[in-house]
C-alpha positions in Angstrom: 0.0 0.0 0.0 2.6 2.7 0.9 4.8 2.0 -2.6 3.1 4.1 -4.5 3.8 7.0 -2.2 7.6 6.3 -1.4 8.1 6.3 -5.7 6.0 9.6 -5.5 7.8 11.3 -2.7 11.3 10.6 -4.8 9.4 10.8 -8.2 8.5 14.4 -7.5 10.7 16.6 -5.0 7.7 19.0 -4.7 5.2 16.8 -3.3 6.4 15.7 -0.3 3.8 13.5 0.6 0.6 15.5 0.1 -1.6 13.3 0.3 0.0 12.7 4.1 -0.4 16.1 5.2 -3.6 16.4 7.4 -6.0 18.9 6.3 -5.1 22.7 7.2 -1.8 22.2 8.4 0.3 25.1 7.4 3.2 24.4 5.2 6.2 25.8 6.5 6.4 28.7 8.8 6.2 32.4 7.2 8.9 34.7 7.3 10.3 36.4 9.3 9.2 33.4 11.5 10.9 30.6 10.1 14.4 32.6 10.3 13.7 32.3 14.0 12.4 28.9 14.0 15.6 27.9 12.2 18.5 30.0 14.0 17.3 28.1 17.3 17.1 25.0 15.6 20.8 25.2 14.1 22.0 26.8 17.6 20.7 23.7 19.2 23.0 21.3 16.7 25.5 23.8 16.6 26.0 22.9 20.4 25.6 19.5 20.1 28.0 18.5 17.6 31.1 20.6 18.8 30.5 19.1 22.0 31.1 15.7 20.2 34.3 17.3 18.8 35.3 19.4 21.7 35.6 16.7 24.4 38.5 14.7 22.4 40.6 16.9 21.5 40.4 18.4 25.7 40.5 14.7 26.6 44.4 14.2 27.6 44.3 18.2 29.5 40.5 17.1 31.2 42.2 13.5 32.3 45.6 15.3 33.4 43.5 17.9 35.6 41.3 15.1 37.0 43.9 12.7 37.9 42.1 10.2 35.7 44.3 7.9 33.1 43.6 7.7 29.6 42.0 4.0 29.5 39.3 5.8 32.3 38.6 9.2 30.5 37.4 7.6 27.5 34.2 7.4 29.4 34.1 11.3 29.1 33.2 10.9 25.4 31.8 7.5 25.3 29.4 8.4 27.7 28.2 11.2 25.8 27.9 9.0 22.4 26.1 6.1 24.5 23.2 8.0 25.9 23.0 10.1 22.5 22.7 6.4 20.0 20.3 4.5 22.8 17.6 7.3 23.1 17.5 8.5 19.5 14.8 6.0 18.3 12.5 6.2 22.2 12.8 10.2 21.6 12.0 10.4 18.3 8.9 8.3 19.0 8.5 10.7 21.7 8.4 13.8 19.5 5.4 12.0 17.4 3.4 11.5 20.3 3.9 14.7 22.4 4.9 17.0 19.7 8.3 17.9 18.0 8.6 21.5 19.9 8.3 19.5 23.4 10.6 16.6 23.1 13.3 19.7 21.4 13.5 21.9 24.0 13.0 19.6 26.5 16.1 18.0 25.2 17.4 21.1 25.0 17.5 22.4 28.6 18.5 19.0 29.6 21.5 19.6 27.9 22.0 23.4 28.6 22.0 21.3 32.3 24.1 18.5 31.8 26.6 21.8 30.4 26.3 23.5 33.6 27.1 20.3 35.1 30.1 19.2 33.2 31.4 22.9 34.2 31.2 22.1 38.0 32.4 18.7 38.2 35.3 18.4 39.9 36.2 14.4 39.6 35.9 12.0 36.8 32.7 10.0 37.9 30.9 13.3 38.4 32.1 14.6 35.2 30.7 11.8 33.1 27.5 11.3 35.0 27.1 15.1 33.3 27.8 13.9 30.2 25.4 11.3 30.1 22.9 13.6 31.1 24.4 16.0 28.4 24.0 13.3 26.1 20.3 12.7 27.0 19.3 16.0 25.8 21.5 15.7 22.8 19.4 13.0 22.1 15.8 14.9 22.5 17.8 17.7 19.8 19.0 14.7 17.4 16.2 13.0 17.2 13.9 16.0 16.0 16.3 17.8 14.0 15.0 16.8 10.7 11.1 16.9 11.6 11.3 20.3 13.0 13.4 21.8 9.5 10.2 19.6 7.6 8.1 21.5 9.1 9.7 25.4 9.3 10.2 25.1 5.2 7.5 24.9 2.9 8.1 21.9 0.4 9.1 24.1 -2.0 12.6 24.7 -0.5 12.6 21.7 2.0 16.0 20.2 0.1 17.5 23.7 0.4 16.4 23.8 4.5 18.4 20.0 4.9 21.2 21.4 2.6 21.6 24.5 5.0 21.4 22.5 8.0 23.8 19.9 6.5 26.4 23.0 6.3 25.9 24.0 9.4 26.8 20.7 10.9 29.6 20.2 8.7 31.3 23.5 9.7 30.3 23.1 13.7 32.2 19.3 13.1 35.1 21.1 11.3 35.5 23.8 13.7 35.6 22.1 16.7 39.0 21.1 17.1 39.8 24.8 16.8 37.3 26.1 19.2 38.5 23.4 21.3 42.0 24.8 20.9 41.0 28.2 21.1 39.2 28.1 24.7 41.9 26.0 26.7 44.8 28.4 25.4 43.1 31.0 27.4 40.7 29.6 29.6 40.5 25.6 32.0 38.6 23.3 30.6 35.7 23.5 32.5 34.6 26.9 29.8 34.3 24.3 27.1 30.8 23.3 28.4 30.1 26.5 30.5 30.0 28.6 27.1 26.9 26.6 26.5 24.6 27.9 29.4 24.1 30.8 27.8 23.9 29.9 24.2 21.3 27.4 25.3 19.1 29.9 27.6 19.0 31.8 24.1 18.2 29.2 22.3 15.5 27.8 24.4 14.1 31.4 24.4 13.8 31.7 20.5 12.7 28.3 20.5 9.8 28.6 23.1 8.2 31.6 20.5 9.6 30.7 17.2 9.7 26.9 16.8 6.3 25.0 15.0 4.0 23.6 17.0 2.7 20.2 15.8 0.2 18.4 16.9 1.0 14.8 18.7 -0.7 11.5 18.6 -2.8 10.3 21.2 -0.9 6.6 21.1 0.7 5.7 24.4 4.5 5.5 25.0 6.1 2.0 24.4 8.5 2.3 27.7 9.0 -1.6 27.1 10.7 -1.2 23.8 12.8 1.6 24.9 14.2 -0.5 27.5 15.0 -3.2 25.0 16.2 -0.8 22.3 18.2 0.5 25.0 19.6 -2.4 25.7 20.3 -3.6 22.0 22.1 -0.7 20.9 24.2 0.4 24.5 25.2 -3.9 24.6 25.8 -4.0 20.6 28.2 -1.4 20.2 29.9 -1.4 23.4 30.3 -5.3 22.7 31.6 -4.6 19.1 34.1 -1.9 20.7 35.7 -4.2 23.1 36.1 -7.0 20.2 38.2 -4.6 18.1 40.4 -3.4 21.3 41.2 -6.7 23.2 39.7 -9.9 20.9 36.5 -11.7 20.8 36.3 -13.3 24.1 36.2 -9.6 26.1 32.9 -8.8 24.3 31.3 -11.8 23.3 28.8 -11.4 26.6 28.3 -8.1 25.1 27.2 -9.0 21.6 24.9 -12.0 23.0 22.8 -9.8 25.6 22.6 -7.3 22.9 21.4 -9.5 20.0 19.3 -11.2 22.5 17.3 -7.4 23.5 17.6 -7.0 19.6 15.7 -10.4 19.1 12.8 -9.6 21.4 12.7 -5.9 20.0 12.3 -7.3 16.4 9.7 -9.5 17.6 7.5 -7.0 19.4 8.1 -4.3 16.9 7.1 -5.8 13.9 4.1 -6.0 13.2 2.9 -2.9 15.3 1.1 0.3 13.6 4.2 2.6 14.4 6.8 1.3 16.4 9.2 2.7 18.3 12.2 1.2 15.9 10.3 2.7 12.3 9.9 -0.7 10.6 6.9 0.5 8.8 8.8 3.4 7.3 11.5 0.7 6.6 8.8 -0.7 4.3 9.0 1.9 2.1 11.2 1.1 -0.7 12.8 5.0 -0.9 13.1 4.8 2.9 14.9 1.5 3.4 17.0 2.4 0.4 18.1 5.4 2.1 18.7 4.3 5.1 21.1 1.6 3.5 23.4 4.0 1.7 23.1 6.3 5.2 24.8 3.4 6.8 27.2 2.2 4.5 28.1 5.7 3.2 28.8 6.7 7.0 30.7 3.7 7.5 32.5 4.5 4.5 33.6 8.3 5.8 34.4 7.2 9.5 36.9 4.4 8.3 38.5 7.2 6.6 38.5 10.1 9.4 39.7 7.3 12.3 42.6 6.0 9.3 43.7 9.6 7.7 45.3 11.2 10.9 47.5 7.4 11.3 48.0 7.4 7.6 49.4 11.0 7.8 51.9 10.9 10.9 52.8 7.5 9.6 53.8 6.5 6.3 53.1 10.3 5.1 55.5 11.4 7.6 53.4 14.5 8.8 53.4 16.3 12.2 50.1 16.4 14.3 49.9 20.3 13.4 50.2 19.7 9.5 47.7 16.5 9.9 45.3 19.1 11.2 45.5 21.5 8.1 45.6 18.2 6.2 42.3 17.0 7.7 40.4 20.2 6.8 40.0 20.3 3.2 37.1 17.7 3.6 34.6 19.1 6.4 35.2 22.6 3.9 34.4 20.9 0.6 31.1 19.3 2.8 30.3 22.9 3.6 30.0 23.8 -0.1 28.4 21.0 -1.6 25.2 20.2 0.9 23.9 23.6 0.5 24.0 23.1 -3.5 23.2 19.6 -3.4 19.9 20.8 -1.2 18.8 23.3 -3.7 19.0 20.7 -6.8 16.8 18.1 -4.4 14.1 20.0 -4.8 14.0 19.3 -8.2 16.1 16.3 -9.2 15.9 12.7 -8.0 17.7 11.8 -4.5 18.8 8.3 -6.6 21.1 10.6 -9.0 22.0 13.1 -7.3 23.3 11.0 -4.3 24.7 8.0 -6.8 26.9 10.9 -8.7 28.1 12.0 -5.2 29.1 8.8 -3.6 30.8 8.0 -6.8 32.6 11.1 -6.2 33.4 10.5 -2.9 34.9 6.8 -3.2 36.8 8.1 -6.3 38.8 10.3 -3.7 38.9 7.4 -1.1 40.6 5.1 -3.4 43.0 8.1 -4.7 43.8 8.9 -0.8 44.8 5.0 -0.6 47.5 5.5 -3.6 49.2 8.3 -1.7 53.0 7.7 -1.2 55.8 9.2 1.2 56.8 11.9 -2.1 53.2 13.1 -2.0 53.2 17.0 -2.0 50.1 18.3 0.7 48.7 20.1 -2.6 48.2 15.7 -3.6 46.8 15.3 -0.1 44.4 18.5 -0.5 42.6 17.7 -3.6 41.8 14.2 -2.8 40.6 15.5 0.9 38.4 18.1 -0.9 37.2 15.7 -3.7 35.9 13.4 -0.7 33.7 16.4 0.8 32.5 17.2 -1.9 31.3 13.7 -3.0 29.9 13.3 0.4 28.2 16.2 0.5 27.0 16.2 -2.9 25.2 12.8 -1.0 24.4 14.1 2.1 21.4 16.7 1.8 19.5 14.3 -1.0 19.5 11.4 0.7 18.3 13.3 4.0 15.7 15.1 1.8 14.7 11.2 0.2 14.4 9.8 3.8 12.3 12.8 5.8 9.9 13.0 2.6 9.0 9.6 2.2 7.4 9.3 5.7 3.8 10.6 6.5 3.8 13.8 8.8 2.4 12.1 11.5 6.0 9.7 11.3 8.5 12.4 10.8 10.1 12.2 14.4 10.2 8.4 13.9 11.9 8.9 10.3 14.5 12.2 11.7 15.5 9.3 14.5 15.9 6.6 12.1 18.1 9.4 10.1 20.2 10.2 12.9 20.4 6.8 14.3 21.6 5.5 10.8 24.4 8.1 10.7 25.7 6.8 14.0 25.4 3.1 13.4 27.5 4.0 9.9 30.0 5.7 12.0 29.8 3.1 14.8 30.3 0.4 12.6 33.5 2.1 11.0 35.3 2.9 13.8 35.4 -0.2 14.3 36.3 -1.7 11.1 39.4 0.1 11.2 40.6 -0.7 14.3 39.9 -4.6 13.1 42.7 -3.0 10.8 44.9 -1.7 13.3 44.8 -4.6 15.5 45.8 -7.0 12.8 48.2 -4.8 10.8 48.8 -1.9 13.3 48.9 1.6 11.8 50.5 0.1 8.7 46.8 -1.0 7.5 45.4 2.8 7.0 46.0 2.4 3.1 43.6 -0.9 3.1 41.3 0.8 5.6 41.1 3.5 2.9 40.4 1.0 0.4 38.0 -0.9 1.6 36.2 2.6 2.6 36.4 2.8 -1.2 35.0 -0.1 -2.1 32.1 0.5 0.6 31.2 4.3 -0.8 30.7 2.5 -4.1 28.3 -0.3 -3.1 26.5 2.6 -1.1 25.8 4.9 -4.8 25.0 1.5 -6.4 22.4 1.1 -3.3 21.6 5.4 -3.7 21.1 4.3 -8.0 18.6 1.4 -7.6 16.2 4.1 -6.3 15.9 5.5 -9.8 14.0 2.6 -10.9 11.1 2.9 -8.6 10.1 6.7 -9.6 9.9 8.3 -13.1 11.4 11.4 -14.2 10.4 14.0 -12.0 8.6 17.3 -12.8 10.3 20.8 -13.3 10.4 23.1 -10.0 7.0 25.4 -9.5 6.9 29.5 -9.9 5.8 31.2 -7.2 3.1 33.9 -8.2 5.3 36.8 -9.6 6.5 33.5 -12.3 10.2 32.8 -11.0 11.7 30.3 -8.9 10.9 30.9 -5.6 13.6 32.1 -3.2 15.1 32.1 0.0 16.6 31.1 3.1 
């Protein structure tokens, strides 16, 4: 039954599902509110993705300060990324039943909180019980990113609202390193998350007056298979890290207890009306297919940012200070394609568009494996910049593909699916290459790169076999004066 609509949604970027959209709910917000709407919505991510990037970088000064050792103050980060991955889905689920302006802001004075808490801890235990409960309310913002930018931007310019929100996460993941940098040359380490208490009391402000209001369902919360999903994802990937550190034996409990909550979460899940892991929307042949390339495509890019920086200092023979200038060209190159790429998925098909990018982008991953020790940084450049720019090219179409295939009514469950995709991608890469680096030390960057190549190319074979389920789609609308229509 829902077929039709998935080749519709991808068939024509201007529909977006009409025939999901309840009767009389606005499309979009007007301006100048949607600028407002939007602003707090990017401050929000802003926040919560150079907090990702901040804390590793300040790890070895924070675990110096704190008398913690190294092995121990990885629980400042992984803390954060635990509590973000297992709530993702049970928020998300949240948002559909409460509303997507609730679950957000709730989310994000939880972590304006957990902020204010990381910046008065004073021991290690205390200072990642903060960042769980930061990582809870980067969950609540996560989770609703992508239903709350559906629903500020009329259809019309929905691909250019991803596209913008795509650059904006790009550049807050590429700046953070510096930031990072920027705030302990002058200031302890504690301002890192302090600067966020007042960031987030603004953004909370705008939000509260500027951010839609959507109307929830009356279905009750499944608490049951949050536990579970809790369970599945926190056991999974904590399992899967252990196996590539120390061998299969130290996480094999893991993986069982995890598969096991997976199991039972499959089996209650599956045949419900809207469940708390999206199955139904998994149905949908545009959705599942864009949630594949998600995954593999993020697999594909994390095997490469964990690899690059060993590849670099090692056979490349750079310094840590020349592997950061190195390292940038990509996040940059991100910056200028999603915006672009956005605009052009309101009109073309999320199959080519995103198949032409991920080409792209493992045509740089396989040239990055071919570097040697006489390659200039102008040979390093290029092939870092042709790998944003393939990603990005990727990025804001296949997000546009997956948040327009899903009714309304499902786009909390279909932004968490997006979100929880992206980490699984990453999750799953990280890992890969350390597999790498624990069978062939540092030495194994090149095939780490190589097999990332091989990965982005299955994933725009994957993004390719969308095109056959939609037909050509239909020139963009004028607006009423007969251009294009325009803006933010």
């Amino acid at each position: 039954m829902q077929k039709p609509l998935a080749a519709e949604a991808d068939a024509d970027p201007q529909a977006d599902t009409d025939a999901h959209r309840p009767a009389g709910a606005p499309d979009g917000l007007p301006v100048p509110r949607r600028y407002w709407s939007i602003t707090a919505i990017w401050l929000a991510m802003t926040m919560s993705v150079l907090d990702g990037a901040i804390a590793n970088v300040a790890l070895p000064t924070i675990a110096r300060e704190l008398n913690a050792s190294a092995a121990s103050s990885i629980w400042i980060v992984n803390a954060y990324q635990l509590a973000i991955t297992v709530t993702l889905l049970p928020l998300a689920a949240l948002g559909d039943r409460l509303g997507y302006r609730r679950v957000y802001l709730a989310g994000l004075a939880v972590f304006t909180l957990g902020s204010l808490g990381c910046a008065l801890s004073h021991t290690l235990p205390e200072l990642t019980a903060a960042r769980v409960l930061q990582g809870l309310g980067a969950g609540g913002i996560m989770s609703i990113n992508a239903a709350l930018v559906r629903f500020t931007y009329p259809k019309r310019l929905l691909g250019r609202g991803i596209g913008l929100n795509a650059l904006v996460i790009s550049v807050s993941a590429a700046i953070g390193p510096t930031v990072a940098s920027a705030i302990l040359a002058r200031a302890s380490w504690e301002w890192l998350f302090a600067i966020n208490v007042p960031i987030g009391l603004v953004a909370i402000a705008m939000g509260a007056r500027a951010l839609p209001v959507t109307v929830g369902s009356t279905r009750a919360f499944d608490w049951v298979s949050a536990l579970l999903n809790a369970l599945a994802f926190g056991f999974l990937i904590t399992g899967a890290e252990s196996v590539a550190r120390e061998g299969l034996a130290s996480g094999l409990s893991k993986l069982a207890i995890g598969a096991a909550a997976g199991g039972l979460l499959v089996w209650r899940e599956a045949r419900r009306e809207a469940p708390l892991v999206p199955f139904d929307l998994l149905r949908i042949p545009i959705f599942g297919l864009s949630i594949a390339t998600s995954v593999v495509s993020f697999a594909a890019q994390m095997m490469a940012y964990v690899a690059l920086p060993f590849y670099f200092q090692g056979p490349l023979g750079r310094s840590a200070v020349e592997t950061g200038f190195l390292m940038t060209p990509w996040p940059l190159a991100v910056g200028i394609a999603a915006p672009l790429a956005g605009r052009l998925a309101d009109r073309h098909r999320a199959g080519t568009l995103g198949g032409a990018g991920l080409i792209v982008f493992a045509a740089g991953l396989a040239a990055l494996a071919l570097l040697d020790r006489h390659s200039t940084d102008m040979d390093i450049a290029w092939r870092m910049a042709l790998c944003g720019l393939g990603f990005g090219f990727f990025q804001s179409p296949n997000n546009r593909a997956m948040v327009t295939a899903a009714p309304l009514q499902r786009s909390g469950a279909a932004g968490g699916a997006l979100a929880t995709a992206r980490l699984l991608g990453q999750t799953a890469g990280a890992v890969a290459t350390a597999v790498y680096f624990h069978l062939y030390g540092t030495r194994g960057a090149p095939d780490a790169l190589g097999s990332a190549a091989v990965l982005a190319g299955l994933a725009a074979i994957v993004s390719l076999s969308r095109l056959k389920l939609a037909p050509r789609p239909r020139p963009e609308p004028l607006d009423r004066e007969g251009s294009v229509a325009a803006g933010p």
